[in-house]
SENUKOL-79239 format. One line per 5 residues: number of its first residue (from 1); their letters; for each residue x, y, z of N, C-alpha, C. Coordinates in steps of 0.05 Angstrom, whole numbers, always signed. Layout:
N
NUM) a) X Y Z X Y Z X Y Z  ...
//
This chain:
407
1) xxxxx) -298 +489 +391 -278 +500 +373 -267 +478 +355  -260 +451 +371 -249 +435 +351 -260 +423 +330  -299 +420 +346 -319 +412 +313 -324 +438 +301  -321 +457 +306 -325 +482 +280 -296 +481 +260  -272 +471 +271 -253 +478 +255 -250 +449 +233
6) xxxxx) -270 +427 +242 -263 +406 +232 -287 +415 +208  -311 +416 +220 -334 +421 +192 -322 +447 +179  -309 +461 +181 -287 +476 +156 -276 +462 +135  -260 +443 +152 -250 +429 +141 -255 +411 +114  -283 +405 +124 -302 +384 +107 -316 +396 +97
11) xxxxx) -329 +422 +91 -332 +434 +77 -324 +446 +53  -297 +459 +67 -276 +461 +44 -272 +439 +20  -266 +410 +32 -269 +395 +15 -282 +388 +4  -310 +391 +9 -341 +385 -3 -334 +406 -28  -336 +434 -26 -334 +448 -48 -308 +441 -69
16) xxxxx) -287 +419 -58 -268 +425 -85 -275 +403 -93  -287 +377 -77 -287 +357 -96 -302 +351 -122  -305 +367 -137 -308 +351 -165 -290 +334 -191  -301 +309 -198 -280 +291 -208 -277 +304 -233  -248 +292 -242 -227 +306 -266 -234 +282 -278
21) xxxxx) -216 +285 -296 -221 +265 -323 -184 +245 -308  -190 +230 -303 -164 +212 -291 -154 +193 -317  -126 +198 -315 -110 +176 -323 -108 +145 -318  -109 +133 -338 -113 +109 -336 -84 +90 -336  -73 +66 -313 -57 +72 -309 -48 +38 -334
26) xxxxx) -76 +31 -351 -65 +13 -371 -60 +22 -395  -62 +52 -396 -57 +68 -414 -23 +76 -414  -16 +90 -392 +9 +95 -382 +31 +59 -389  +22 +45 -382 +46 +31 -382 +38 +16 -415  +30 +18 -419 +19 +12 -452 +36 +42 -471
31) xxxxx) +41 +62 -458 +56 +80 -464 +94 +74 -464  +92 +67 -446 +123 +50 -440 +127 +28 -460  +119 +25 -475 +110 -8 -493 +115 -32 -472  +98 -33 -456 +102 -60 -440 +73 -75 -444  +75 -92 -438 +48 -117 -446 +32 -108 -421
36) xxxxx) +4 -105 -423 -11 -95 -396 -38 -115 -399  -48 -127 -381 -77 -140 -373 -81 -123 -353  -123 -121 -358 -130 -114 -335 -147 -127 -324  -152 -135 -295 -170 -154 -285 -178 -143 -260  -218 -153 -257 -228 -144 -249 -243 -163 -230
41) xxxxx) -233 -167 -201 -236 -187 -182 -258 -178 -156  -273 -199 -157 -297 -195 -129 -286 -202 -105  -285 -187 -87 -278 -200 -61 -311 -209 -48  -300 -223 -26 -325 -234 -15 -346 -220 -8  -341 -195 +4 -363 -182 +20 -375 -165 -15
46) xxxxx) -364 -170 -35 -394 -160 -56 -368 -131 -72  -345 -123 -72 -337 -102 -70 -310 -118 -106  -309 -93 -125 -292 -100 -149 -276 -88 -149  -250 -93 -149 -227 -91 -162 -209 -91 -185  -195 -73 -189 -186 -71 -219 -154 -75 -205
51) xxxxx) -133 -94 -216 -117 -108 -214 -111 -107 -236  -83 -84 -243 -63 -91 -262 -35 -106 -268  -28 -115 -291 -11 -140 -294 -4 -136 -318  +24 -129 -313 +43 -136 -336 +60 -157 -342  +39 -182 -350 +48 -208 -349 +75 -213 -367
56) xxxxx) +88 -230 -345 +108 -252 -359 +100 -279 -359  +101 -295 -371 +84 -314 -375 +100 -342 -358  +128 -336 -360 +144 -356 -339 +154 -352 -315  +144 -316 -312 +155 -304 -287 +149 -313 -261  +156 -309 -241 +139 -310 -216 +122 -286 -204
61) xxxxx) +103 -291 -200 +86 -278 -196 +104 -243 -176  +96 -221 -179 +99 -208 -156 +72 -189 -150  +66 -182 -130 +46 -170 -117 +51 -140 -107  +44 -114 -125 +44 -90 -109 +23 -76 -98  +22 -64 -74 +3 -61 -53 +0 -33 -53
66) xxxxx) -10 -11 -58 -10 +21 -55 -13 +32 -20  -3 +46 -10 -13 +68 +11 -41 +80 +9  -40 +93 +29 -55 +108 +41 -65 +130 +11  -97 +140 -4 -96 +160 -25 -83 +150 -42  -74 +133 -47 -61 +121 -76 -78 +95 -87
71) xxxxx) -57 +98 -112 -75 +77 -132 -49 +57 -143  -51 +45 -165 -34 +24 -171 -12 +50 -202  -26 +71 -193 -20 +95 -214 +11 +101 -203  +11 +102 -181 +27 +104 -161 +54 +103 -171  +61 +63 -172 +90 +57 -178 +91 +67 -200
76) xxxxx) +76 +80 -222 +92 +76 -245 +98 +102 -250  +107 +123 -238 +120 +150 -239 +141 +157 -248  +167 +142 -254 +192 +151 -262 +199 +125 -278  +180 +123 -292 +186 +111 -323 +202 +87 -323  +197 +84 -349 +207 +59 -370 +225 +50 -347
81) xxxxx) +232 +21 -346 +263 +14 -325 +272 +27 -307  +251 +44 -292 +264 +58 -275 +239 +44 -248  +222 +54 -258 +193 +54 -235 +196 +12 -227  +192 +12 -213 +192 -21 -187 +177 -30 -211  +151 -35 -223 +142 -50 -232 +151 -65 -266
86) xxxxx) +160 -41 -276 +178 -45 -297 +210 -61 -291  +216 -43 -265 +241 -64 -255 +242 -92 -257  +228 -95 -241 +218 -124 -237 +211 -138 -265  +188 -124 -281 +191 -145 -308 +218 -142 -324  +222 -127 -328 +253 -128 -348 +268 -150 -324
91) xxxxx) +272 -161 -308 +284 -181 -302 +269 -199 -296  +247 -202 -316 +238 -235 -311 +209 -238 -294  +202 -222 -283 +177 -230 -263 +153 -221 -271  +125 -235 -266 +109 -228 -272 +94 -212 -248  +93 -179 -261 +81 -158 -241 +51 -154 -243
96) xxxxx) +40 -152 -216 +14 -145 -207 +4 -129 -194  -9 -106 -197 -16 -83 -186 -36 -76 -175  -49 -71 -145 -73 -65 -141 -85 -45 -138  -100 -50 -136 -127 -13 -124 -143 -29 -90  -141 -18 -80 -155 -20 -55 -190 -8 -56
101) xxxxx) -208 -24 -49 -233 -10 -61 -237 +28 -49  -248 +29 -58 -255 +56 -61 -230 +88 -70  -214 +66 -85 -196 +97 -96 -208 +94 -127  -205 +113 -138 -208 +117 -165 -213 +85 -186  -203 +67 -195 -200 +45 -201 -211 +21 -191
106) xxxxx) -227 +27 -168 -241 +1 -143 -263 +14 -136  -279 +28 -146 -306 +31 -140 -337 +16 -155  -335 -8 -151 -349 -25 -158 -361 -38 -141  -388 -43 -141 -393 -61 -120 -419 -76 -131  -425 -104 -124 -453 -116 -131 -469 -104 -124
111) xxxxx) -474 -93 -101 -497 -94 -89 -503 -60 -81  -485 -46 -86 -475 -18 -75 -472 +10 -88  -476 +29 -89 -470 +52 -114 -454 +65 -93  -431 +79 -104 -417 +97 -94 -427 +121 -81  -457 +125 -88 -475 +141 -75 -484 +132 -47
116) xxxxx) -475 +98 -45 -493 +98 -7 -481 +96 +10  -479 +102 +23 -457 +104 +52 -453 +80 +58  -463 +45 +45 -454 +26 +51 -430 +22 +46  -425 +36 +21 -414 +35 -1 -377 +37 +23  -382 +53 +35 -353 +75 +35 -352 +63 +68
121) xxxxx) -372 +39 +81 -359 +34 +109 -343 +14 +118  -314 +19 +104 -294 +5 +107 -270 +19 +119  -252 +5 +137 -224 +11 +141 -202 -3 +121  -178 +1 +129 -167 -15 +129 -162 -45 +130  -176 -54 +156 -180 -84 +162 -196 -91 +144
126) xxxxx) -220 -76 +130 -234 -99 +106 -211 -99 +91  -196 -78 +85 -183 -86 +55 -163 -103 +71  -150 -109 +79 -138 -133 +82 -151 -165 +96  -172 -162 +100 -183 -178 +106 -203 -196 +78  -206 -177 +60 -227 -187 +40 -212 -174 +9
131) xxxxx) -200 -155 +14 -194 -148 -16 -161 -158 -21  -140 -167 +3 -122 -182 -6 -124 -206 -19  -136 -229 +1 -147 -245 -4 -159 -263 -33  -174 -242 -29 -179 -238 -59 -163 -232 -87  -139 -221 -86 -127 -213 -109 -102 -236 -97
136) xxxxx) -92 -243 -83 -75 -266 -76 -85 -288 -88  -110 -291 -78 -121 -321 -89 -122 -322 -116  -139 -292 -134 -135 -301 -162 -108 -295 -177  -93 -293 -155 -64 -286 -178 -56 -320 -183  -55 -331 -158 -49 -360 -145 -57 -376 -171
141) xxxxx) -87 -371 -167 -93 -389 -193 -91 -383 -223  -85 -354 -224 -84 -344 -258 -51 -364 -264  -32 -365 -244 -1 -373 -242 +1 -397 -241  -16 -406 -217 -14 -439 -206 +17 -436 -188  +33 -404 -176 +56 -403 -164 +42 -385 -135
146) xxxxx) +67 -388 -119 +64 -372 -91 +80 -337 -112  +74 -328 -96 +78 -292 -108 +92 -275 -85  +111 -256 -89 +124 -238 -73 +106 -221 -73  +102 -200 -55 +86 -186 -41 +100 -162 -34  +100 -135 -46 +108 -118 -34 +87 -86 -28
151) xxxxx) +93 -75 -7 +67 -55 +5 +95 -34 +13  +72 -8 +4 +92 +16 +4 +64 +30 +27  +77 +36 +55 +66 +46 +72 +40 +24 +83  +19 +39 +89 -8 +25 +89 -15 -2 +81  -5 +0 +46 +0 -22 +42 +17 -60 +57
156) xxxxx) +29 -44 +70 +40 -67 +94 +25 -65 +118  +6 -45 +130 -13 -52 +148 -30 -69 +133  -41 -70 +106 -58 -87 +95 -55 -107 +106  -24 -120 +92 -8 -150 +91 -11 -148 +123  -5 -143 +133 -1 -154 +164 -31 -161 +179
161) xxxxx) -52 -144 +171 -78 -154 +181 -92 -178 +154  -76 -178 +142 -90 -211 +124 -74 -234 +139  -47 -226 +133 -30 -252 +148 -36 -258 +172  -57 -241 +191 -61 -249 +217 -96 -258 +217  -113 -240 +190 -137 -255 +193 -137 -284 +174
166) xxxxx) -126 -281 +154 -122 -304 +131 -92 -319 +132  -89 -328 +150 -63 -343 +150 -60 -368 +128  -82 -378 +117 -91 -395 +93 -85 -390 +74  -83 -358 +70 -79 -348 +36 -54 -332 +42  -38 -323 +67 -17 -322 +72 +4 -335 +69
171) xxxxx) +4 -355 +70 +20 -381 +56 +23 -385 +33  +8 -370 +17 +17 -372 -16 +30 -345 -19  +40 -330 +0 +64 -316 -1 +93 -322 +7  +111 -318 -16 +144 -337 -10 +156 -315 +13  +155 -288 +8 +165 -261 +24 +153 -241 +16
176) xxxxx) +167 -225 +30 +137 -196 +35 +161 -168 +37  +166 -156 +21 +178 -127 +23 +151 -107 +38  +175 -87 +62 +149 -76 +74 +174 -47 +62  +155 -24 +44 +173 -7 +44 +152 +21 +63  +168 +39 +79 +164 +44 +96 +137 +42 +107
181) xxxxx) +135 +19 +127 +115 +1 +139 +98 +26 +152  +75 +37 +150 +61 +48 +169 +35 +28 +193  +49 +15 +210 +40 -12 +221 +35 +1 +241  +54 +18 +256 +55 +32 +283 +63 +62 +271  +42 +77 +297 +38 +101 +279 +46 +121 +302
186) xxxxx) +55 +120 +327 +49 +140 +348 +70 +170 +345  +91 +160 +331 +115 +171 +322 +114 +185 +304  +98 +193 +288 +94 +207 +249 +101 +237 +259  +116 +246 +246 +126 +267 +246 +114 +285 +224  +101 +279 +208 +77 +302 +192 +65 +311 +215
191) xxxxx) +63 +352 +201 +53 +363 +227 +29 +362 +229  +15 +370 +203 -12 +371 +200 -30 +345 +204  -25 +322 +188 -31 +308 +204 -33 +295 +232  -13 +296 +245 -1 +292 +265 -35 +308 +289  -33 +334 +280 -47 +356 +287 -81 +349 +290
196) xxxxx) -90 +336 +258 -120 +325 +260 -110 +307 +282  -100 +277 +278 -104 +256 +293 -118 +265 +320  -106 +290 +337 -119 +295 +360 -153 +296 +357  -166 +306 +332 -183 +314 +332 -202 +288 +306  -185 +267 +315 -206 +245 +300 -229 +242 +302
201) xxxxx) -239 +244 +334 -263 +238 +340 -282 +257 +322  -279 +286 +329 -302 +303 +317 -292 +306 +299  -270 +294 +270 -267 +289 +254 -291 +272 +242  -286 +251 +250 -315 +229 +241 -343 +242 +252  -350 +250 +276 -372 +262 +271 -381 +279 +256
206) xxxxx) -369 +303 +250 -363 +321 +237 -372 +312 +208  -361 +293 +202 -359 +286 +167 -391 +271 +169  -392 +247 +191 -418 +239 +189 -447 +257 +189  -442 +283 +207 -459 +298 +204 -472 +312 +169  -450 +317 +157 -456 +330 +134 -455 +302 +107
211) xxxxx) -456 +268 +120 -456 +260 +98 -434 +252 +82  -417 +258 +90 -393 +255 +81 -373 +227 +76  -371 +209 +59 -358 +182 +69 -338 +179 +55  -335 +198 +29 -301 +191 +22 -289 +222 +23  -265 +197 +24 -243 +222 +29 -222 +230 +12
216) xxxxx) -221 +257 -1 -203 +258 -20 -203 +243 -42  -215 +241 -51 -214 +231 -80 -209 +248 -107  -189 +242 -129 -187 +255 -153 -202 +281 -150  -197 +309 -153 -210 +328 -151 -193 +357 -161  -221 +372 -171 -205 +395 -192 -186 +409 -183
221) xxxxx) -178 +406 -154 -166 +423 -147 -127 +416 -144  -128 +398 -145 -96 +387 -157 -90 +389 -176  -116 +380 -195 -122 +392 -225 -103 +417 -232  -119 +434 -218 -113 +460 -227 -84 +466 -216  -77 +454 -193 -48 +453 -185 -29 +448 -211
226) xxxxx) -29 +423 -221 -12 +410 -233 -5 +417 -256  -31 +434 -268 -34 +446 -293 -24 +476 -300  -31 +490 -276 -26 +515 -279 -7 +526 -251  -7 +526 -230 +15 +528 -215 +39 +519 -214  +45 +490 -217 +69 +476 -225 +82 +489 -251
231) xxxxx) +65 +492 -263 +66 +507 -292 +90 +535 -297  +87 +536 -276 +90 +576 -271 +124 +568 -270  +142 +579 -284 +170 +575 -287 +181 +575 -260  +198 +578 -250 +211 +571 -215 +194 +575 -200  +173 +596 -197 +158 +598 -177 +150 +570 -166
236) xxxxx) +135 +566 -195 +114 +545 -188 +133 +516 -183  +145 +518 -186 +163 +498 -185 +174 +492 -148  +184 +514 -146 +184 +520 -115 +155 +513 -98  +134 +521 -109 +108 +517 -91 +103 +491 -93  +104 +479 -114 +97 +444 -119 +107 +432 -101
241) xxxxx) +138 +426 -110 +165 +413 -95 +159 +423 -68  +157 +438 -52 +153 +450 -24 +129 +438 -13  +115 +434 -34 +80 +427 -16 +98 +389 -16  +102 +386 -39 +105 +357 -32 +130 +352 -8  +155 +368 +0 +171 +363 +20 +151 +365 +42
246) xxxxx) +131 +387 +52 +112 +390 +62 +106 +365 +73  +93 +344 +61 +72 +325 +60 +92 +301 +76  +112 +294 +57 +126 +271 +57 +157 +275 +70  +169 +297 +66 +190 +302 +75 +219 +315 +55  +230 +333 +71 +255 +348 +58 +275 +336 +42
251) xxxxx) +267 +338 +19 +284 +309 -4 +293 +316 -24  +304 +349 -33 +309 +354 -64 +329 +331 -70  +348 +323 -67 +361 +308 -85 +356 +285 -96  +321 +276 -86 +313 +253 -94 +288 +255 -118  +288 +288 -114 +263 +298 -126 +271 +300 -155
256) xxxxx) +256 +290 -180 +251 +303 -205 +233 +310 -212  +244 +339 -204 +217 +360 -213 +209 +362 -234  +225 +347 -254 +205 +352 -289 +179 +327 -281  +182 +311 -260 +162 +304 -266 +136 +305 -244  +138 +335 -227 +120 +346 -206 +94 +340 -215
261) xxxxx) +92 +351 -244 +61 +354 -246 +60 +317 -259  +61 +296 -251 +49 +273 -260 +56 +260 -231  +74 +269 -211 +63 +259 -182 +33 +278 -176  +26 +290 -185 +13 +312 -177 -19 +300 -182  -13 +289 -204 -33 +279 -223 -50 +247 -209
266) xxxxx) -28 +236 -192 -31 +208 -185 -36 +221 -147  -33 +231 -148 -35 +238 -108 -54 +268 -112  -74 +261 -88 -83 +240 -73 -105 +227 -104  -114 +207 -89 -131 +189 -101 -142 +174 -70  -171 +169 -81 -187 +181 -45 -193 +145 -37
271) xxxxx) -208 +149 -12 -208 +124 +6 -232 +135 +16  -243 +119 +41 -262 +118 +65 -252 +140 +84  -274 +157 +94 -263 +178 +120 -255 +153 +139  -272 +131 +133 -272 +118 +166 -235 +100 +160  -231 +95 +134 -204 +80 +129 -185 +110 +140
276) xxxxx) -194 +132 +138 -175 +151 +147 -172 +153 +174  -204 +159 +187 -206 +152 +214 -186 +135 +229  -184 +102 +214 -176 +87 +229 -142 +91 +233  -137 +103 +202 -105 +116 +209 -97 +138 +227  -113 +159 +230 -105 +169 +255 -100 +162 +277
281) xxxxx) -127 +141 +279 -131 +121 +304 -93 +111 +311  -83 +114 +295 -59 +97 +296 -42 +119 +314  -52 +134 +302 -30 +161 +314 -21 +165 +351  -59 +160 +352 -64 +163 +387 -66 +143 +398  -66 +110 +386 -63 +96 +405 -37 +86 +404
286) xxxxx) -14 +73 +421 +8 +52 +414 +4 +29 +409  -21 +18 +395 -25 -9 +395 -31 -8 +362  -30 -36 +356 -43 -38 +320 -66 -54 +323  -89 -43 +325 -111 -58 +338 -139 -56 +313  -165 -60 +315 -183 -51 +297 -197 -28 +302
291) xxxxx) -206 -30 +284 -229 +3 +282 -236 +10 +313  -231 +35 +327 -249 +46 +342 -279 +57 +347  -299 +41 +351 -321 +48 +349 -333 +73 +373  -321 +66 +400 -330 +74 +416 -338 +65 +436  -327 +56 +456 -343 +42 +488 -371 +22 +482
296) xxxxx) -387 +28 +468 -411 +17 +466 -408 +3 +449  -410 +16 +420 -407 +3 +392 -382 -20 +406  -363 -23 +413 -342 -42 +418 -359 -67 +426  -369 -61 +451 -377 -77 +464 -402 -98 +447  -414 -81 +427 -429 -99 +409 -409 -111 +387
301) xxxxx) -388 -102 +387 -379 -113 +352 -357 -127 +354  -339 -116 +381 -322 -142 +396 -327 -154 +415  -347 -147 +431 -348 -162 +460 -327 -147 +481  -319 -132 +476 -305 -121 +495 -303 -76 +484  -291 -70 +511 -297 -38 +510 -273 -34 +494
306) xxxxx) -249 -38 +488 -232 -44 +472 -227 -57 +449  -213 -44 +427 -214 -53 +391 -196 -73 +412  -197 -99 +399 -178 -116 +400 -151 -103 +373  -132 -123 +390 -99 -126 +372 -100 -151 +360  -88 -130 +338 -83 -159 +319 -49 -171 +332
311) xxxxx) -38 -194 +320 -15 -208 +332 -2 -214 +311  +27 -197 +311 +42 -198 +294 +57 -226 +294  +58 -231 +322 +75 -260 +319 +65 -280 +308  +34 -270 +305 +24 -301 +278 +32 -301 +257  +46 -279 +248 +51 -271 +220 +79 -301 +208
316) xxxxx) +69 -315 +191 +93 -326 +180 +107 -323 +160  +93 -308 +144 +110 -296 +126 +137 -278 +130  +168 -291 +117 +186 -277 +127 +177 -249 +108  +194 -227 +135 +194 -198 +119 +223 -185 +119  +221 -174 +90 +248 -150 +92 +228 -119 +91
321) xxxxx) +245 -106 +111 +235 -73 +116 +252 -53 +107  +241 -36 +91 +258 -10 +93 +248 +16 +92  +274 +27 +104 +254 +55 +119 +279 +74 +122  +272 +99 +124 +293 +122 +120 +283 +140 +145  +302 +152 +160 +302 +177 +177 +291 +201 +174
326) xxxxx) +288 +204 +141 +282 +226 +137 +249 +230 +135  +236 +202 +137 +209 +196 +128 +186 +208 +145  +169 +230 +135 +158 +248 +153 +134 +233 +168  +126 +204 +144 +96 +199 +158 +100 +165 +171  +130 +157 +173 +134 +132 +187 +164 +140 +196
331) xxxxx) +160 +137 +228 +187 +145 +244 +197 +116 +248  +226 +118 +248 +258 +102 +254 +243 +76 +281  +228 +92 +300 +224 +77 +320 +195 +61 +318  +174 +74 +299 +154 +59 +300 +157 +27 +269  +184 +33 +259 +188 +11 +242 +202 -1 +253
336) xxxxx) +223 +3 +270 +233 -13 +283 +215 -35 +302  +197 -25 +315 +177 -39 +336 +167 -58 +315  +158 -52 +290 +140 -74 +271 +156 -95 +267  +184 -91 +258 +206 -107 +251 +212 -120 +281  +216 -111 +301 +225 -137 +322 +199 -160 +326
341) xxxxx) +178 -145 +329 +143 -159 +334 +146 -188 +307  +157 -177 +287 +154 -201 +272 +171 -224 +276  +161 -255 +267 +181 -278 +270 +203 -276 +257  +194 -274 +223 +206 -285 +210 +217 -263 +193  +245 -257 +195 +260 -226 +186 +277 -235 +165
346) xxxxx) +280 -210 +146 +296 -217 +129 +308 -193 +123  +313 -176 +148 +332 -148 +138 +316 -126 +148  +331 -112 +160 +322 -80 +166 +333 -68 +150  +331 -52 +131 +350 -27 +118 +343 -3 +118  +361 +25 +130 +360 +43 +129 +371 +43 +105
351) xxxxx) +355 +63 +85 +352 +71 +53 +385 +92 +61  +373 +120 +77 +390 +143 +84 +390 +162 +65  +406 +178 +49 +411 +186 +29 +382 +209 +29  +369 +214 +48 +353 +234 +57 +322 +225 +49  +318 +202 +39 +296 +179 +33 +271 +199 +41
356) xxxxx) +257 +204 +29 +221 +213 +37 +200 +187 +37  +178 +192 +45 +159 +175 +45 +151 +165 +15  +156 +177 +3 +144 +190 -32 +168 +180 -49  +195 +175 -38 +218 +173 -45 +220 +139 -53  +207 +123 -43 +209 +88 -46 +191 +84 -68
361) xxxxx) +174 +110 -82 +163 +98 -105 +177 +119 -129  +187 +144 -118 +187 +165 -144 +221 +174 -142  +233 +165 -123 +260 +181 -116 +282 +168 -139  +293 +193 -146 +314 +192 -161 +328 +164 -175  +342 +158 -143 +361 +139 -140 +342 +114 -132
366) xxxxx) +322 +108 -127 +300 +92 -114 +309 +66 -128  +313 +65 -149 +327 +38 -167 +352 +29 -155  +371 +49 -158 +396 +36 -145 +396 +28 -117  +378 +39 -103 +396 +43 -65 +370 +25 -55  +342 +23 -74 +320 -1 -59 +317 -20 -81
371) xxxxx) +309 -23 -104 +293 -43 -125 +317 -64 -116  +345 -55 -127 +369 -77 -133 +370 -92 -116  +360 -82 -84 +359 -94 -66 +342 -121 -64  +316 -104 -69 +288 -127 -68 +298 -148 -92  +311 -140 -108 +311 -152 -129 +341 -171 -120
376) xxxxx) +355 -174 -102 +370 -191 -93 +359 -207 -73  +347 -196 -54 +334 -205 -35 +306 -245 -49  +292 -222 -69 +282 -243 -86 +298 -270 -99  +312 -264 -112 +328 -281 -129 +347 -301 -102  +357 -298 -79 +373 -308 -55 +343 -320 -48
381) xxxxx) +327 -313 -46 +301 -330 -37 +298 -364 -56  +294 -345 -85 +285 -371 -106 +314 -389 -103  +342 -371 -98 +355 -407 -103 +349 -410 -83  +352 -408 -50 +355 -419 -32 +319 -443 -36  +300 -434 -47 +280 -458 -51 +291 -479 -63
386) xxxxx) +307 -470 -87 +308 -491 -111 +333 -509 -94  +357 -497 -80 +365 -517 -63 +347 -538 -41  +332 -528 -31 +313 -536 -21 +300 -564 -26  +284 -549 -49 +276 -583 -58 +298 -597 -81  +318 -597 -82 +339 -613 -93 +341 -620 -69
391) xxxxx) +349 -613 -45 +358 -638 -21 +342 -652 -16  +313 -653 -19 +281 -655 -17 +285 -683 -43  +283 -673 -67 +297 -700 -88 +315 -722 -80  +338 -705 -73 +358 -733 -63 +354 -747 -47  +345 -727 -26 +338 -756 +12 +322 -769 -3
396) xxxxx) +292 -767 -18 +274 -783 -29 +292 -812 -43  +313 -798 -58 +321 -817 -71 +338 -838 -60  +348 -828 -37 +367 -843 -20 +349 -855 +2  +325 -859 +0 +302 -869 +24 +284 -891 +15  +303 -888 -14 +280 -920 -27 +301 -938 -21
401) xxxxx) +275 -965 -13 +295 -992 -4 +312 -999 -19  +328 -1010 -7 +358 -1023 -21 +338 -1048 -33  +356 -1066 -47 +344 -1091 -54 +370 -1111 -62  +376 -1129 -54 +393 -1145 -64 +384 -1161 -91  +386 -1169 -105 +376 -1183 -133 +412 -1206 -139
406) xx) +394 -1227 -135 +406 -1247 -139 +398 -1265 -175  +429 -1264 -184 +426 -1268 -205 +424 -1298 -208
//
């Protein structure tokens, strides 16, 4: 029963996926009149990246990380001075945006066509293992500065499995905003999801049987959502807004529905079944560990019948977290566990104000009650450096020999 209801599943999706004509997201902020580069970075294992940047040329670097089905399309939803990445430059910083391989914007590879199943056998742990790395290091050198780092969901499981495989290129991060961290997952209160996770296993078989390696990607059928159901005067308005409380959580007062159909437009944007896989995986185990292969497969790929854990307490990068109650797909208690596990803390904050998952990149008030924040949090960082090395100057200067000189 549970693999017939899952190859439904995948089925279903087989028939809607055909790709739309997608928005380009150096088009969009080139719409805002802001200055936009786009750059297109190899990570090691052979895989390209498109990395957007709305350079400041004296700024300090900052680093944004997408979730789970998202793209770098993501932050820029509620416009001019409002959306995080615009935030941030209108006060000075130079912003950087990524794509994780295989969503819409990261399907490139040397050696690979989107057609071969090599193509699409990645989790999570590659992308932070090989595709951070990679966009850290060439921000590092486009700047010659260390860069702030911030991950909305997933995006902070990234950061946390680079800072624990690459502690090397971790270090050219000053601090790390985790906005609601999906690190620990046993707690998610989405039902539907919640619901597959039980059924991961014949999930992946299921999809492997028919061929199947990505998941959700750009497809006509949101299309047709965004265009013509949203469309429909209150009705549709009601069905949009509801599917999205649905998803992420019960949020009208954070919601602007004039702009349903352009969240609509940017979500989902697709990934790896097996990067999905490994997020379920999160659901049913209490550990933050690697890919589940299986008893056997383990035993060849770790040496043991068990994914090993990664170790948060290697992590040195200080972190600030924030996270809301109301958040359907990261619970109060599984952010809290990420936040004590780490060394180096720089703030828990409950958002409150009825915060959704969807709410830290698109919500209303998301400027006032999080950016101002990060954006204090930042700036209390840079002086406390620049104090730093001024005491760093003086002892120097007060450590050169005396000399008597006799006239």
């Amino acid at each position: 029963m549970r693999t017939s209801c899952t190859l439904a599943i995948l089925i279903i999706y087989c028939l809607q996926n055909y790709a739309h004509a997608k928005l380009l997201p150096e088009d969009v902020i080139k719409e805002e009149n802001y200055p936009v580069e786009t750059h297109s970075i190899e990570t090691e294992d052979g895989y390209l990246l498109t990395v957007h940047r709305i350079p400041n040329e004296f700024g300090i670097p900052v680093y944004l990380q997408h979730g789970i089905l998202s793209s770098s399309l993501n932050w820029l939803g509620i416009g001019k001075r409002r959306s995080l990445p615009y935030y941030l430059w209108d006060h000075g910083f130079d912003v950087w945006i990524g794509n994780s391989r295989g969503n819409s914007y990261s399907k490139g590879h040397k050696s690979f066509k989107i057609t071969d199943p090599e193509f699409w056998d990645f989790s999570w742990h590659e992308v932070g293992k090989y595709d951070l790395p990679a966009i850290i290091s060439h921000i590092v050198d486009a700047t010659k500065q260390r860069i702030f780092y911030i991950g909305h969901s997933l995006g902070v499981t990234k950061f946390a499995v680079m800072a624990n495989q690459k502690p090397e290129v971790a270090k050219h991060v000053r601090a790390t905003i985790g906005l609601a961290p999906a690190v620990y997952e046993k707690n998610i209160k989405q039902p539907l999801v919640r619901a597959l996770s039980r059924f991961r296993k014949e999930f992946k078989s299921a999809a492997g049987f028919l061929r199947i390696h990505e998941f959700f990607g750009q497809n006509i059928i949101f299309d047709v959502m965004r265009k013509n159901i949203c469309a429909i005067p209150a009705l549709g308005t009601w069905a949009c807004s509801n599917f999205m409380f649905f998803l992420f959580g019960y949020s009208p007062k954070q919601l602007n529905y004039d702009l349903l159909p352009t969240y609509l437009s940017e979500f989902p944007d697709g990934t790896s079944v097996k990067l999905f896989v490994h997020w379920l995986q999160q659901m049913h185990t209490d550990n933050f560990e690697n890919f589940d292969y299986g008893r056997d497969m383990n035993l060849k790929m770790y040496n043991s019948s068990e994914p090993p854990r990664y170790n948060l307490t290697k992590i040195e990068t200080p972190i600030a977290v924030f996270y809301s109650d109301n958040d359907l797909i990261t619970d109060e208690k599984d952010t809290t566990r990420f936040y004590n596990e780490i060394p180096n803390k720089l703030g828990l904050y409950n958002v409150g104000h009825s915060f959704n998952h969807g709410d830290f990149l698109h919500g209303i008030n998301a400027t006032e009650l999080v950016y101002q924040k990060i954006l204090d949090i930042f700036l209390t960082i840079l002086i406390q450096e620049e104090e730093s090395e001024a005491k760093i100057v003086t002892q120097s200067i007060l450590d050169v020999p005396k000399y008597n000189f006799i006239n």
